[in-house]
N, C-alpha and C positions, 0 to 999 in steps of 0.2 A: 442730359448726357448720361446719370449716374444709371437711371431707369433703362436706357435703349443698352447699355451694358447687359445691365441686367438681363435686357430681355433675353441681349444675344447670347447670353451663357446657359441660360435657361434653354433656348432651343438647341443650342451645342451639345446640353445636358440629353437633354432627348434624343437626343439623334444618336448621341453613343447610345446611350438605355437601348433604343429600341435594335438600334446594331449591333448590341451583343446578345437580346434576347434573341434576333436573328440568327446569331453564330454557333448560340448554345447547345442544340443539337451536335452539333460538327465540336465542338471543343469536346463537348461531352463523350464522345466516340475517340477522340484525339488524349484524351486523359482515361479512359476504363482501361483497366490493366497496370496503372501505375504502381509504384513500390508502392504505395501509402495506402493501396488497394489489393495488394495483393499476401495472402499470407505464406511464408516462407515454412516449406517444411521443414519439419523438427524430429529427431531421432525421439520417440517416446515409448515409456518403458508398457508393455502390457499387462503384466502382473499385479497385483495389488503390491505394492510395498510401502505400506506407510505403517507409520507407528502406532496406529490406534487398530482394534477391528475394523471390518467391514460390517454393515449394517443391513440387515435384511430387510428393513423398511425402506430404504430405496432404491432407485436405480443409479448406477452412476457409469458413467463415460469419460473419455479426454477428448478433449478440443485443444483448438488453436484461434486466435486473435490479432489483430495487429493495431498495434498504433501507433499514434500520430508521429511518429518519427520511423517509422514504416519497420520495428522490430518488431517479429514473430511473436508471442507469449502462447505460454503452455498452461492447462488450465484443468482442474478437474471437478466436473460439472455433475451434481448431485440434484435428482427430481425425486420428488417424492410419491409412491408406488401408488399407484389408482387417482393420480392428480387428475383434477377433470377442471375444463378454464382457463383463463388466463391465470396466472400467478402471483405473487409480489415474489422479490429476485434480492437476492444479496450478492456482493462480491467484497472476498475475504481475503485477506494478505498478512504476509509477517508470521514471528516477529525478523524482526531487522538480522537479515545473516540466517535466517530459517529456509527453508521448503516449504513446498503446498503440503509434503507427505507427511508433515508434523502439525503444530497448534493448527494452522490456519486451516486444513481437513477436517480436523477435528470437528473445528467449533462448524467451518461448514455443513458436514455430515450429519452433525446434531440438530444445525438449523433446518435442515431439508425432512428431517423426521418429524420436525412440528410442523410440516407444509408449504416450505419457502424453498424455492431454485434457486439454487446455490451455487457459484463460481468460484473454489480456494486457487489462486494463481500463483505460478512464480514470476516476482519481478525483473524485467527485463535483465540482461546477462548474468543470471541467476539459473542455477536449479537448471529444468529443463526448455527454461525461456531461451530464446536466441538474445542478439547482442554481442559486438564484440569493441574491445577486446572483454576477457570474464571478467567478470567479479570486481567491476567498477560501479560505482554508485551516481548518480545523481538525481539532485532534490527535484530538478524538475520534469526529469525523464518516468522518476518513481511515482511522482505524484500525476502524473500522465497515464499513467497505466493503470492508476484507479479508475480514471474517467475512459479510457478503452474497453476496460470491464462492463462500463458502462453501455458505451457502442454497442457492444456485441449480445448485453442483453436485453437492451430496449428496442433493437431490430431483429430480438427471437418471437415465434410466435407462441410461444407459450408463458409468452411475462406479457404480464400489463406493466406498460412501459414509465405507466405513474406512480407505480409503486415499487422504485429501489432504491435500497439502501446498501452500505458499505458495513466491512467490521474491522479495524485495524487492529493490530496485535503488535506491542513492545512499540520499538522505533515506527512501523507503520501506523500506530493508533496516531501518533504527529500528521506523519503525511495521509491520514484518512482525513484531519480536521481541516489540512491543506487544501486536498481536494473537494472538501465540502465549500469550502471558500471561493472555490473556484469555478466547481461546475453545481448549478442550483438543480439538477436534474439527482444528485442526489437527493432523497427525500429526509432521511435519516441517520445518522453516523453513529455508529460504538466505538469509542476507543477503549483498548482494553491495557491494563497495565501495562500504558504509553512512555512513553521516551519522548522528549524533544530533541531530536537529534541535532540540529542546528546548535540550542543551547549546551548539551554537552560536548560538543567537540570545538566552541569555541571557548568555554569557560570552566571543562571538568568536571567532574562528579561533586555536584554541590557546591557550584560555580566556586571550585577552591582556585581556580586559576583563572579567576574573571579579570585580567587587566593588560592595557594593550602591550606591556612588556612579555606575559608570558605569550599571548598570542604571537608577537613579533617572534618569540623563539621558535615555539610549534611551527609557521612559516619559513622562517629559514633550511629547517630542519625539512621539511617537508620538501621546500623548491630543491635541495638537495640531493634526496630520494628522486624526484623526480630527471634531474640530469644522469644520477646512475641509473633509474631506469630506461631513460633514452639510448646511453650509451651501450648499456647490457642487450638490450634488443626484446626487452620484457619486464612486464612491474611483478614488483616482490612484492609476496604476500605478505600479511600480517600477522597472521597466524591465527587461530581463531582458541578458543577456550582452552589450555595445557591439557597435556594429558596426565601430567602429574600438578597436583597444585603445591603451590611454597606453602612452607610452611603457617606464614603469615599471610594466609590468604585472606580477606573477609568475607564474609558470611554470605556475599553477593554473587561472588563469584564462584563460593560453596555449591551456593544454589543452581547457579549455572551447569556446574561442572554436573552435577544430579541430572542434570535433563538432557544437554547435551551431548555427553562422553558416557554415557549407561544404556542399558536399552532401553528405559524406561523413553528415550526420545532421540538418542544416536540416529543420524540416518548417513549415509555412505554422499549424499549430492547436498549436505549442509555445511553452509561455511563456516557455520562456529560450531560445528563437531568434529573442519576439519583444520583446511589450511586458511579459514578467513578471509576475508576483503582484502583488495591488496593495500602497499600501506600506506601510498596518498590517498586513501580513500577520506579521511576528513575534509580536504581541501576546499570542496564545494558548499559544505555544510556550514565554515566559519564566516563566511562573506552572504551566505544565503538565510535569511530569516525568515524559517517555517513560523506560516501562522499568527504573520502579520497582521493578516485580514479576516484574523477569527471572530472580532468583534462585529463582524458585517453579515456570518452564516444569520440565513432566516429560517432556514430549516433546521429541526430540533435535533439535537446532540445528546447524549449518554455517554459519558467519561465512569470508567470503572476502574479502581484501582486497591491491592489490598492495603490495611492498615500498617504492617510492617516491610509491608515494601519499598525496596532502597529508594526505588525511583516514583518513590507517590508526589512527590512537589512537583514532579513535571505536571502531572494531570489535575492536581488541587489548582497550580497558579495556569493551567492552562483553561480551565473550569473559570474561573475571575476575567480572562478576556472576555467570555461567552456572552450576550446580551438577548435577552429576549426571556420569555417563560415556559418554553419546552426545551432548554438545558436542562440537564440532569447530573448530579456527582453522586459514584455508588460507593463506597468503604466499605470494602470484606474483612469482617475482623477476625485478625488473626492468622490473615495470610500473607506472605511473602510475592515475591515480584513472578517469579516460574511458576506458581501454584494457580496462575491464572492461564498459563500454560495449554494444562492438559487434566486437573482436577476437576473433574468433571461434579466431584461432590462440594466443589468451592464455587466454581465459576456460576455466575448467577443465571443461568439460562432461561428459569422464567423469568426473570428480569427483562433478560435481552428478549424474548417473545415479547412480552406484553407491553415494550417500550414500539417495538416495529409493528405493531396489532395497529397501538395506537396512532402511531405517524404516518403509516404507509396506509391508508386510507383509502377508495376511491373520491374524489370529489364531485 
């Protein structure tokens, strides 16, 4: 009896199988044009405006992408002049409350002058990305859009689709190792003077508030926020870096204030040069733990971070999940947490080449 089930489920099994590969033409013409397919245009600026020069070694353009939750992203897409071939490809983000038109340009545009196509994005309801409402965060939407980056450049034809890797920056270098965890089609990840952002908004800077009493207050406090925002008809920002610092400021937020209130890195569509995330924005991050599954990446990792930087234990104790022997941890000595930024005489760039030389390979 157990067997003639069997069998009957087995040919039931087939009968769909083969009635939907039947179908799949017509489904497939009944789904082209979906949201999740289709990219929404986006008001984009034409001008150069970002904070670093423009580089005469390559070319560069804006694009548009869409992912998996069927938001627009804006993108600025750097080839390198006389490229000839397929390519290996990076996509670059952060840091956390930045533009593409600061670090993550940056390091892009640097990258594409050693010979790598290069994508600096902004993350969804960010910057020039769509998304609504603004300037809301999520761990899992953010780390989705690493792997969209991804989409968009492994069905270009100008990347060899086996050779890409990511570069996260501050808060993104977390969600870079997120999404290495999660899609294997990245090959290689940098995290650069990382943030775990999960752990600091559930437990503070230097988990001085790790316990479930202070957590329970932030939560109240927040579901709070959240009924005046309902009721107001809009979420308050948070504000993003002062533009006057207290007195008693420390040296972290010093450094902050240096990069994003100067013009050394000011940009007019930055949330922490201007009005910030809004201010449930921790919410998802205290119940969401980034980088649970770091210990399972098989593809090789490079964690960089400086030696006096406030937030070097995120990426030291992020570095100790890591498992395998193409991890990597780099200490810059002597530099602080911004200096990874946009120092161009700190940030280890042939490092970061000769780390993606070796991982992005063909096989």
């Amino acid at each position: 009896m157990k067997r003639t089930l069997m069998g009957l489920f087995f040919i039931a099994g087939l009968f769909l199988a083969l009635n939907a590969a039947a179908e799949a033409p017509k489904n497939a013409a009944n789904l082209k044009g979906t949201v999740i397919m289709k990219t929404k245009e986006l008001n984009l600026t034409d001008e150069w405006d970002k904070t670093f020069p423009k580089s005469e070694k390559v070319n560069h353009k804006k694009v548009t992408f869409v992912n998996r939750y069927g938001i627009t992203l804006a993108a600025d897409m750097y080839q390198p002049k006389n490229a000839k071939g397929k390519l290996p490809a990076l996509a670059v983000s952060g840091p956390f409350g930045a533009v593409k038109e600061q670090a993550s340009g940056l390091y892009a545009q640097t990258m594409a002058e050693r010979g790598f196509l290069t994508l600096a994005f902004d993350p969804s309801y960010t910057g020039e990305s769509g998304g609504e409402p603004r300037y809301i965060v999520s761990p899992d939407i953010n780390t989705e859009d690493f792997s969209a980056a991804i989409d968009f450049l492994s069905t270009n034809d100008m990347v060899d689709s086996e050779r890409i890797g990511i570069i996260g920056i501050c808060g993104w270098g977390g969600l870079a190792i997120n999404a290495a965890s999660a899609d294997p089609r990245i090959k290689a990840t940098v995290a650069s003077t990382m943030y775990d952002m999960s752990r600091v908004n559930a437990n503070g800077y230097f988990d001085a508030d790790d316990s479930a009493e202070a957590r329970n207050k932030l939560r109240k406090a927040l579901a709070a926020q959240r009924t005046e925002d309902y009721r107001n008809g809009f979420q308050k920002a948070a504000g993003g870096v002062p533009d006057v610092l207290p007195a008693d400021a420390p040296q972290f937020l010093k450094d902050y204030y240096d990069y994003y209130k100067t013009q050394r890195g000011y940009h007019p569509r930055s949330l922490n040069s201007n009005q910030g995330r809004n201010a449930t924005a921790p919410i998802p991050f205290i119940t969401f733990p980034l980088m649970s599954r770091a210990d399972e990446i098989e593809n090789a990792v490079l964690i960089i971070h400086g030696e006096n930087a406030h937030s070097r234990y995120f990426g030291e104790d992020a570095f100790k999940k890591l498992r395998g022997d193409n991890k990597e941890l780099m200490i810059i000595p002597g530099a602080v947490h911004t200096d990874l930024y946009d120092r161009t005489d700190i940030i280890p760039f042939d490092t970061i080449e000769a780390f993606f030389r070796k991982n992005l390979t063909q096989k």
